[in-house]
VMD Tcl script that draws the C-alpha trace (Angstrom):
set ca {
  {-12.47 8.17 50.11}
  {-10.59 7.93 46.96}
  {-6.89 8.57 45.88}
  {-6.32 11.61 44.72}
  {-4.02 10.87 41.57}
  {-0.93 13.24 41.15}
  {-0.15 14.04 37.66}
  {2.97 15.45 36.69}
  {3.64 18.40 34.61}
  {2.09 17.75 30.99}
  {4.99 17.18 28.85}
  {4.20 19.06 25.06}
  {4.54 16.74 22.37}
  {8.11 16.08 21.12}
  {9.59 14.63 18.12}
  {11.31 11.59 18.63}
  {14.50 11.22 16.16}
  {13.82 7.74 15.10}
  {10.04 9.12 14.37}
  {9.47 10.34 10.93}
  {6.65 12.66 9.48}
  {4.35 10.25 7.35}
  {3.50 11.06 4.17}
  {0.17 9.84 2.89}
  {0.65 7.68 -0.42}
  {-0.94 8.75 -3.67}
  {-2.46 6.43 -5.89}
  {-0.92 6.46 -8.86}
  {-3.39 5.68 -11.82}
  {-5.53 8.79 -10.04}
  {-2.38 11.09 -10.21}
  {-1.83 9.78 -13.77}
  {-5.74 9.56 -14.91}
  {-5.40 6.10 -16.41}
  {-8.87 5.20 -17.63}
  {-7.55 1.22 -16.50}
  {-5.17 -0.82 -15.32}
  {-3.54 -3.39 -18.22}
  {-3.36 -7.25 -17.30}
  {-0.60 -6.89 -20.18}
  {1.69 -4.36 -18.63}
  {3.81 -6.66 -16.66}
  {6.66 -4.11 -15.64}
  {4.10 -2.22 -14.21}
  {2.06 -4.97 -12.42}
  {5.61 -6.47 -10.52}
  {5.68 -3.05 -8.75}
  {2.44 -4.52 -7.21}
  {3.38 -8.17 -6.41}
  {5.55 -8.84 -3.17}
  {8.88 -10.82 -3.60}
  {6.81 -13.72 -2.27}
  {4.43 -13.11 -5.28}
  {1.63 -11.80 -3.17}
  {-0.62 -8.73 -4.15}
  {0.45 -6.35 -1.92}
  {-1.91 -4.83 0.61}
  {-3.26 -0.91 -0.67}
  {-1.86 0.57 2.48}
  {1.49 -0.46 0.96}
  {0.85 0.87 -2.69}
  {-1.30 3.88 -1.84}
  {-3.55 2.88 -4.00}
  {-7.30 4.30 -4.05}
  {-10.10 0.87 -3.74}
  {-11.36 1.31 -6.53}
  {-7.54 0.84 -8.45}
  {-6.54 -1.57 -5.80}
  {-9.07 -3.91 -7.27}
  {-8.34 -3.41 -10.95}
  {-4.98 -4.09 -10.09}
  {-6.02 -7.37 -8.18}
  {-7.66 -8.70 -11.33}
  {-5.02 -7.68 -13.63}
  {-2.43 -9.89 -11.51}
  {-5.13 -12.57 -11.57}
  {-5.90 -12.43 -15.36}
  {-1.91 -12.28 -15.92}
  {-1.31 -14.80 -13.91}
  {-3.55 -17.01 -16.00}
  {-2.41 -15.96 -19.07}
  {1.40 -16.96 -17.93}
  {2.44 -13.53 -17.87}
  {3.26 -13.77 -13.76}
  {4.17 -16.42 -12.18}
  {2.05 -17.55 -9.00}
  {4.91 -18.06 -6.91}
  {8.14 -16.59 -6.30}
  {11.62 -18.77 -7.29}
}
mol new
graphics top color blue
foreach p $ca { graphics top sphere $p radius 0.5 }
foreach p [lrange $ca 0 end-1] q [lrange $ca 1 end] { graphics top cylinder $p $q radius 0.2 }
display resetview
């Protein structure tokens, strides 16, 4: 015969103080409606590239896919074109 298994009382869900609310991320050539990402635009690419020089991830960004890749290829083509380096100094 099996154990029966006591539960205790359920406990309603509580919010922890070192727990915050998170917000999703907005991509932000969607909120803006750019029609594409510029390989030229190097201000704006850095906000993409880690301190390491990596492309960082989309769950970072917020970006939508279909932006994420643009913006992969524009750090790519800039990076060829000396505009980025490939590694961080």
């Amino acid at each position: 015969m099996p154990k029966e298994r006591r539960r205790g009382p359920k406990r309603e869900k509580e919010e922890k103080p070192w727990q915050k609310k998170l917000r999703k991320k907005v991509c932000i050539f969607c909120k803006d409606k750019a029609a594409y990402v510029d390989y030229k635009d190097v201000t704006l690419l850095r906000k993409f590239i880690s301190d390491r020089g990596k492309i960082r991830a989309r769950r970072v960004t917020g970006n939508c896919s279909q932006h994420q890749r643009e913006v992969a290829s524009a750090v790519k083509n800039a990076r060829e074109m000396a505009l980025l380096p490939y590694t961080a100094r």
